[in-house]
N, CA, C and O atoms as a GROMACS GRO file, in nm:
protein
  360
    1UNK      N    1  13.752   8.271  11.162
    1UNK     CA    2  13.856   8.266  11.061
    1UNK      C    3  13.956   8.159  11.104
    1UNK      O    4  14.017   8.158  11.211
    2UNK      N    5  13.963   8.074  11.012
    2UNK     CA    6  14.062   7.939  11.033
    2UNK      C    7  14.190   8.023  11.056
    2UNK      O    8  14.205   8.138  11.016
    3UNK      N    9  14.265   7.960  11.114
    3UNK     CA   10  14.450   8.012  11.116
    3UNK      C   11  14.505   7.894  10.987
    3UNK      O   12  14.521   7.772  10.990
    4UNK      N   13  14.519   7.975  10.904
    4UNK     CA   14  14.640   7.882  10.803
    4UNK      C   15  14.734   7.973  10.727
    4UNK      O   16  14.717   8.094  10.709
    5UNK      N   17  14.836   7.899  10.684
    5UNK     CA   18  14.964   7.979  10.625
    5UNK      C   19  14.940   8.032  10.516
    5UNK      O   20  14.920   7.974  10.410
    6UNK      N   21  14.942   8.203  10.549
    6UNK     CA   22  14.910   8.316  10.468
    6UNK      C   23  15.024   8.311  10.372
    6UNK      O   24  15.131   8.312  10.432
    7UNK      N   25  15.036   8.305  10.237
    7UNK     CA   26  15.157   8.347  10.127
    7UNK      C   27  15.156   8.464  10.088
    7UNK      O   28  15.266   8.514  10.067
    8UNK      N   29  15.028   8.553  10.061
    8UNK     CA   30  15.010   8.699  10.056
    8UNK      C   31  14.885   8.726  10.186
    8UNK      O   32  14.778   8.676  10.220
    9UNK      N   33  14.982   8.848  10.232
    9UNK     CA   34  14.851   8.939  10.361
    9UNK      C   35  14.838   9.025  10.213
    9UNK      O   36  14.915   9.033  10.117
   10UNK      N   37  14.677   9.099  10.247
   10UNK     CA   38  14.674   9.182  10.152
   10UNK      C   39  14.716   9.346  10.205
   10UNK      O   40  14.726   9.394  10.318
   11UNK      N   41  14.733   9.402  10.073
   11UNK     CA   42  14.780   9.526  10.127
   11UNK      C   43  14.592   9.632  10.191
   11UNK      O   44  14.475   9.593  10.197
   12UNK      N   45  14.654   9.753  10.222
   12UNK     CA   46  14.528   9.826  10.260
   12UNK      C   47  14.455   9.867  10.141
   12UNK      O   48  14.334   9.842  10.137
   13UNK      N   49  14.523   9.937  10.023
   13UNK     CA   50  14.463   9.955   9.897
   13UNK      C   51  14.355   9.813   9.809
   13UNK      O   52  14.253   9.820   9.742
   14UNK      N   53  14.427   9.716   9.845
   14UNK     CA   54  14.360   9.575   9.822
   14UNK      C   55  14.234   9.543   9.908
   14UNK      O   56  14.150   9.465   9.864
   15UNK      N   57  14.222   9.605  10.031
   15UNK     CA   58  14.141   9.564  10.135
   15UNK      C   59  14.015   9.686  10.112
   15UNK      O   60  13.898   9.649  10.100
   16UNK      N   61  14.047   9.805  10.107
   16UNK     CA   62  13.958   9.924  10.017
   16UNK      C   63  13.932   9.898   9.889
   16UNK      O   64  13.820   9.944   9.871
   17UNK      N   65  13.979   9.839   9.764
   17UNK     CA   66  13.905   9.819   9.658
   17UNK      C   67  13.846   9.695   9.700
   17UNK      O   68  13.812   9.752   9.803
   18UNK      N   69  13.800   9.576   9.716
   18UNK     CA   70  13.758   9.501   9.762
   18UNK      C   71  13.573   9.538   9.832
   18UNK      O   72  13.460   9.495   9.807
   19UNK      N   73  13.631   9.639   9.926
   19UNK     CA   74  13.509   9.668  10.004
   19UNK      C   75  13.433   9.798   9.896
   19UNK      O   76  13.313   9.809   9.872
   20UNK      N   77  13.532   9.876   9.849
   20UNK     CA   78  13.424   9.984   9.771
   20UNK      C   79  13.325   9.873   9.650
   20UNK      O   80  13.210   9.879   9.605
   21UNK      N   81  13.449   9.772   9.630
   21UNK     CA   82  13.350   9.681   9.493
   21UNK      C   83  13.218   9.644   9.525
   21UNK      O   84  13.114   9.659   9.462
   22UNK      N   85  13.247   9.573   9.677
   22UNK     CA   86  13.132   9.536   9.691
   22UNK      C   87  13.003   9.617   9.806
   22UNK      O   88  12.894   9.576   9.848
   23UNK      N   89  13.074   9.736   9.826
   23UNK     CA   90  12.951   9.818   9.866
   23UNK      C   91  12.888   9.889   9.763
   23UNK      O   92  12.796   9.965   9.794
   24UNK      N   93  12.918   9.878   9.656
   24UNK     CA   94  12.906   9.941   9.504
   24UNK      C   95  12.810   9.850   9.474
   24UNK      O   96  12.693   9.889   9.484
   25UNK      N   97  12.828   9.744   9.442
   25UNK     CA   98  12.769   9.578   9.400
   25UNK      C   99  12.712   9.520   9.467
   25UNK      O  100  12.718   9.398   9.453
   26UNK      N  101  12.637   9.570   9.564
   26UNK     CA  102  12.639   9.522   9.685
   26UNK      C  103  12.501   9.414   9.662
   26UNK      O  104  12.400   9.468   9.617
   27UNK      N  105  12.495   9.269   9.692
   27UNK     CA  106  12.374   9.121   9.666
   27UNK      C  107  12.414   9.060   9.507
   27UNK      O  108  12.374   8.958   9.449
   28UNK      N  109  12.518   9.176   9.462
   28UNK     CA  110  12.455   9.131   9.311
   28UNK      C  111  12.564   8.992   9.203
   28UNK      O  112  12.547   8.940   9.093
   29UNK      N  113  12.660   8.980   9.298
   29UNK     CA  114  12.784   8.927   9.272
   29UNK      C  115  12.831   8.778   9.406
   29UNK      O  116  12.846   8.790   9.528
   30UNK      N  117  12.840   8.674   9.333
   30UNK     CA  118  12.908   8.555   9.457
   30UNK      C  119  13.065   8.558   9.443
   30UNK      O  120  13.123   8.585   9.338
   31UNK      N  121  13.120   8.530   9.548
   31UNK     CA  122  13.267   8.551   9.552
   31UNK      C  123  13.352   8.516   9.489
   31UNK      O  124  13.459   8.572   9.512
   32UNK      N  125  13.351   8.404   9.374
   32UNK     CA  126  13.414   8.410   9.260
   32UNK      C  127  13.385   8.517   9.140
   32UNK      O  128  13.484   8.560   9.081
   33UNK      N  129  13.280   8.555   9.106
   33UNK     CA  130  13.204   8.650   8.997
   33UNK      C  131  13.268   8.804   9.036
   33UNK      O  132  13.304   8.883   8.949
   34UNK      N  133  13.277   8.836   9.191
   34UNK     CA  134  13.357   8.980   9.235
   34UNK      C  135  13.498   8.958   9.195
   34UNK      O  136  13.549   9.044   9.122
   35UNK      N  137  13.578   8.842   9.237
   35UNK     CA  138  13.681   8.830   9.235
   35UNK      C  139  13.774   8.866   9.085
   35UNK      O  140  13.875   8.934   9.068
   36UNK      N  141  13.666   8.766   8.967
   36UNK     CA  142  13.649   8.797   8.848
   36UNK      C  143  13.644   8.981   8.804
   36UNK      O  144  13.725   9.042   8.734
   37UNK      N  145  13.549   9.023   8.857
   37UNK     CA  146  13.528   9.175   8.798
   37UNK      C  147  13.589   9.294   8.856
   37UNK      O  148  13.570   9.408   8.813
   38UNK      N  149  13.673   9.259   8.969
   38UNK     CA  150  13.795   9.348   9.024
   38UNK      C  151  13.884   9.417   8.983
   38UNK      O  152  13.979   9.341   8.965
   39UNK      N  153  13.919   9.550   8.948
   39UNK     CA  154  13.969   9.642   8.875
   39UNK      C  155  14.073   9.612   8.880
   39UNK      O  156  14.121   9.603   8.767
   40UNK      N  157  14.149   9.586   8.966
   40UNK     CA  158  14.276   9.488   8.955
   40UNK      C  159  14.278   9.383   9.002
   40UNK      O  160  14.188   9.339   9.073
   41UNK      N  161  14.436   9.292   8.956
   41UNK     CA  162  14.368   9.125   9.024
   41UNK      C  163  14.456   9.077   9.107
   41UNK      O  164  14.578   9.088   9.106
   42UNK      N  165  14.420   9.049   9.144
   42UNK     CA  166  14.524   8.955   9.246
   42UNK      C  167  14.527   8.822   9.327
   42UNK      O  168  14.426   8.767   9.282
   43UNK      N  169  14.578   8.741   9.415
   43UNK     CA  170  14.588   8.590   9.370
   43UNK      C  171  14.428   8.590   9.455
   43UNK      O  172  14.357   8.678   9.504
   44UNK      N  173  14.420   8.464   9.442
   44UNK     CA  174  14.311   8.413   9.507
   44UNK      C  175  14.315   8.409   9.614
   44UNK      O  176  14.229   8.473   9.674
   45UNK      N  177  14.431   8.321   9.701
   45UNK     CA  178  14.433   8.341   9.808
   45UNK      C  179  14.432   8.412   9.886
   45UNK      O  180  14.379   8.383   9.994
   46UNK      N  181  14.505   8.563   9.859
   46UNK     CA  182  14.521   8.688   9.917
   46UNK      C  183  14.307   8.721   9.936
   46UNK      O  184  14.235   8.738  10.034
   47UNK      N  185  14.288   8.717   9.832
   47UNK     CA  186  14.137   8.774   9.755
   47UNK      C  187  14.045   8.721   9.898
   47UNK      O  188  13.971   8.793   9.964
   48UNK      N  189  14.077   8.561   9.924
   48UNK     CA  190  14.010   8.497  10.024
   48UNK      C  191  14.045   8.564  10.181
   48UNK      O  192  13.965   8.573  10.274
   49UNK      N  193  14.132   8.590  10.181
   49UNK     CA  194  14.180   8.652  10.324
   49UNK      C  195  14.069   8.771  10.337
   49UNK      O  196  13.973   8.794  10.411
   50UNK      N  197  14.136   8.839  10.220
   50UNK     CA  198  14.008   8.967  10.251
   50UNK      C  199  13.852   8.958  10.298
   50UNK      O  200  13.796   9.026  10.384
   51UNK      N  201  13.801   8.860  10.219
   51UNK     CA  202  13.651   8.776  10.232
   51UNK      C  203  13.648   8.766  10.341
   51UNK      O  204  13.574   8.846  10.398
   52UNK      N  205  13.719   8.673  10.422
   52UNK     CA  206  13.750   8.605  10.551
   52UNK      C  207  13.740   8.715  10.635
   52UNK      O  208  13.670   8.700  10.736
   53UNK      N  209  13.813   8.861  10.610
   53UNK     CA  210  13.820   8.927  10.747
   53UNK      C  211  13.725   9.005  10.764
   53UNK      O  212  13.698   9.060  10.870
   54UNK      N  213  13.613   9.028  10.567
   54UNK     CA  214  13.518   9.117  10.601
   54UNK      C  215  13.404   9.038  10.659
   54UNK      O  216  13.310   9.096  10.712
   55UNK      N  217  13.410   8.928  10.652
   55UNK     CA  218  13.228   8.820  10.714
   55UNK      C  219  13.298   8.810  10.864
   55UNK      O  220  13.216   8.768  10.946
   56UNK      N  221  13.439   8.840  10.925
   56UNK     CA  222  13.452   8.800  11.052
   56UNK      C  223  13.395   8.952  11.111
   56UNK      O  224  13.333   8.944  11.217
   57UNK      N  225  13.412   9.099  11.047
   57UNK     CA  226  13.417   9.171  11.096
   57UNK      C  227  13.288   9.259  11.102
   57UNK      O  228  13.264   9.366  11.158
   58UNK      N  229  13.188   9.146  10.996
   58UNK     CA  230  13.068   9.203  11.040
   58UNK      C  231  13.034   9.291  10.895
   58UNK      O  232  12.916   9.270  10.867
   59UNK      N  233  13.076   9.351  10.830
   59UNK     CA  234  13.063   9.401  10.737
   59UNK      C  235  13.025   9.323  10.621
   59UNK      O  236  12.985   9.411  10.546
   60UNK      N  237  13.013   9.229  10.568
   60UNK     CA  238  12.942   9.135  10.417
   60UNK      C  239  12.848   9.012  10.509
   60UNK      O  240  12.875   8.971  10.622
   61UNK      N  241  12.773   8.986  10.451
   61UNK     CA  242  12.710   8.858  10.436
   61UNK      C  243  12.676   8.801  10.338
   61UNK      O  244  12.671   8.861  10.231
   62UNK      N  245  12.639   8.651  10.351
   62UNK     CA  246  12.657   8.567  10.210
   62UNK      C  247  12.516   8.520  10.222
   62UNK      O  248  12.489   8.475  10.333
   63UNK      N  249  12.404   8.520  10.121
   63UNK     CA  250  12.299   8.475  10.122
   63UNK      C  251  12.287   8.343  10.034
   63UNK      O  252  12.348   8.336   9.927
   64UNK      N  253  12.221   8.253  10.073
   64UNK     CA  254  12.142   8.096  10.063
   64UNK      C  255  12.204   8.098   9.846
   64UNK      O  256  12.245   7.997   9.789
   65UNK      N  257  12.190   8.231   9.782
   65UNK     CA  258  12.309   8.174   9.647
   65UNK      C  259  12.420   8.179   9.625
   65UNK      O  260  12.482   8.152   9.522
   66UNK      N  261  12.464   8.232   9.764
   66UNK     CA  262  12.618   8.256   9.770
   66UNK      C  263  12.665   8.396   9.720
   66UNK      O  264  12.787   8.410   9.707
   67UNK      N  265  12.576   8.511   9.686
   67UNK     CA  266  12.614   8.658   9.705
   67UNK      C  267  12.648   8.722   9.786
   67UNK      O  268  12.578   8.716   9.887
   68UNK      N  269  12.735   8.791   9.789
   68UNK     CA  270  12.777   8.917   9.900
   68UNK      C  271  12.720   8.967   9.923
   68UNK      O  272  12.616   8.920   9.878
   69UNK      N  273  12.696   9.061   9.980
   69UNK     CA  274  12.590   9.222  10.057
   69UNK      C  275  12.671   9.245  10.150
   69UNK      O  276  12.731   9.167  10.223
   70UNK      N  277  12.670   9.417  10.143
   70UNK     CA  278  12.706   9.522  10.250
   70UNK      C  279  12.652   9.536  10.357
   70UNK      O  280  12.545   9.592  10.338
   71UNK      N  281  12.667   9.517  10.447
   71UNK     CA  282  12.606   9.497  10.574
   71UNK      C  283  12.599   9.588  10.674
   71UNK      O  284  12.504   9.616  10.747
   72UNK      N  285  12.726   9.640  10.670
   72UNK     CA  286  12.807   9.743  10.757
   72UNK      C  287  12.723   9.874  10.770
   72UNK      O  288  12.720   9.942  10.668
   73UNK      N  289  12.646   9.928  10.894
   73UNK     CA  290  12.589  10.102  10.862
   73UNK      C  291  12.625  10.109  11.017
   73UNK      O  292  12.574  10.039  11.104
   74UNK      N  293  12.693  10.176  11.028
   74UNK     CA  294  12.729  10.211  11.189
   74UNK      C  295  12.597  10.365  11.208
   74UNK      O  296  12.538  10.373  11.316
   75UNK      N  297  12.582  10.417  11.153
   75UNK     CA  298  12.519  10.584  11.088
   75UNK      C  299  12.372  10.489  11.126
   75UNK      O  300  12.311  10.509  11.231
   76UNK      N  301  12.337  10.404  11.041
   76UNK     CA  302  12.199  10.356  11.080
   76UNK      C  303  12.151  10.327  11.210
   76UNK      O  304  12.050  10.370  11.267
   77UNK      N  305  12.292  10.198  11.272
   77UNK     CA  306  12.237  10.174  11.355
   77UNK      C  307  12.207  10.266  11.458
   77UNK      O  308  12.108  10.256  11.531
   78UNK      N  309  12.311  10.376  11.463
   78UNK     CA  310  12.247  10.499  11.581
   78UNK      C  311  12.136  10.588  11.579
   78UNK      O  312  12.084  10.663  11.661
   79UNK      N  313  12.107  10.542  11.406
   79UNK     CA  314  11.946  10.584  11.394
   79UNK      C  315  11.840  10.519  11.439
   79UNK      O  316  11.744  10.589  11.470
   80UNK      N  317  11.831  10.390  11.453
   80UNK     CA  318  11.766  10.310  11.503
   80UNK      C  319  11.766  10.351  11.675
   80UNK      O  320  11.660  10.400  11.716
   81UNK      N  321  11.872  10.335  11.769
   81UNK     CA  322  11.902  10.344  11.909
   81UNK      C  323  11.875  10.469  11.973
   81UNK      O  324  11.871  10.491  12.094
   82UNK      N  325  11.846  10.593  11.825
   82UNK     CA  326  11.779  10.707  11.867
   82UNK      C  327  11.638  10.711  11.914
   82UNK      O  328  11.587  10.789  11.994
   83UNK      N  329  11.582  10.607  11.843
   83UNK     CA  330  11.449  10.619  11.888
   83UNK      C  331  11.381  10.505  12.018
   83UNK      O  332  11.408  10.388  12.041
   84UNK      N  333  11.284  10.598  12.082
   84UNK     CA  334  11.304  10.555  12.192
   84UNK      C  335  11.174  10.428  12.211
   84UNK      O  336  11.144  10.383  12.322
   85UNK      N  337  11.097  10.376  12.057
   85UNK     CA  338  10.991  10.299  12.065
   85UNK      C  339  11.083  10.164  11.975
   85UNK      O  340  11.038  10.067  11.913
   86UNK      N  341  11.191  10.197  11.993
   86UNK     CA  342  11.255  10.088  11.915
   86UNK      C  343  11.396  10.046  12.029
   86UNK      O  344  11.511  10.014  12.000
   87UNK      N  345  11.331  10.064  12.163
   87UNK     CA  346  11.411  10.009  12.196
   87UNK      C  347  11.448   9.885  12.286
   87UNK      O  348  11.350   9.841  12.347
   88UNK      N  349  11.554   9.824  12.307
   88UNK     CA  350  11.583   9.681  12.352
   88UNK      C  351  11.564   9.672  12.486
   88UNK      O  352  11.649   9.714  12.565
   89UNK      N  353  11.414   9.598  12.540
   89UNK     CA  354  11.307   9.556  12.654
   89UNK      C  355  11.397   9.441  12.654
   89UNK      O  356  11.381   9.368  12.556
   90UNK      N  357  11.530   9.387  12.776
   90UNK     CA  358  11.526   9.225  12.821
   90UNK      C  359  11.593   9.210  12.967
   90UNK      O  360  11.600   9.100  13.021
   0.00000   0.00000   0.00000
């Protein structure tokens, strides 16, 4: 995440609708098209911060047309680390 001069931080309610939209929506929307269909609106810039902190934090990724996806399963991955033929040989 670049450092540049924030004019709106977003609030937490902004940062939860954001993520329910797009764990809801999740591949089917590129980051202008969510931004667009957001139950409420708010500036762009703020909108981008949010983007910014969910691809830093591991939770969205952006695929080769520029869609979002939910990424985030903390629940999975300890399903995975449960089993003991799936696990990390290095």
């Amino acid at each position: 995440m670049d450092i540049k001069k924030i004019l709106h931080y977003p609030r937490l309610d902004s940062v939860l609708m954001v993520e329910r939209f797009i764990f809801d929506t999740s591949g089917t929307y590129t980051k202008k098209q969510i931004w667009d269909k957001l139950p409420r609106k708010m500036m762009y810039q703020t909108y981008s911060v949010i983007i910014d902190y969910l691809l830093y934090s591991g939770k969205i990724a952006v695929d080769r047309e520029g869609k979002i996806a939910w990424i985030y399963d903390p629940e999975g991955v300890k399903r995975y680390l449960s089993k003991p033929h799936l696990m990390w040989r290095g």
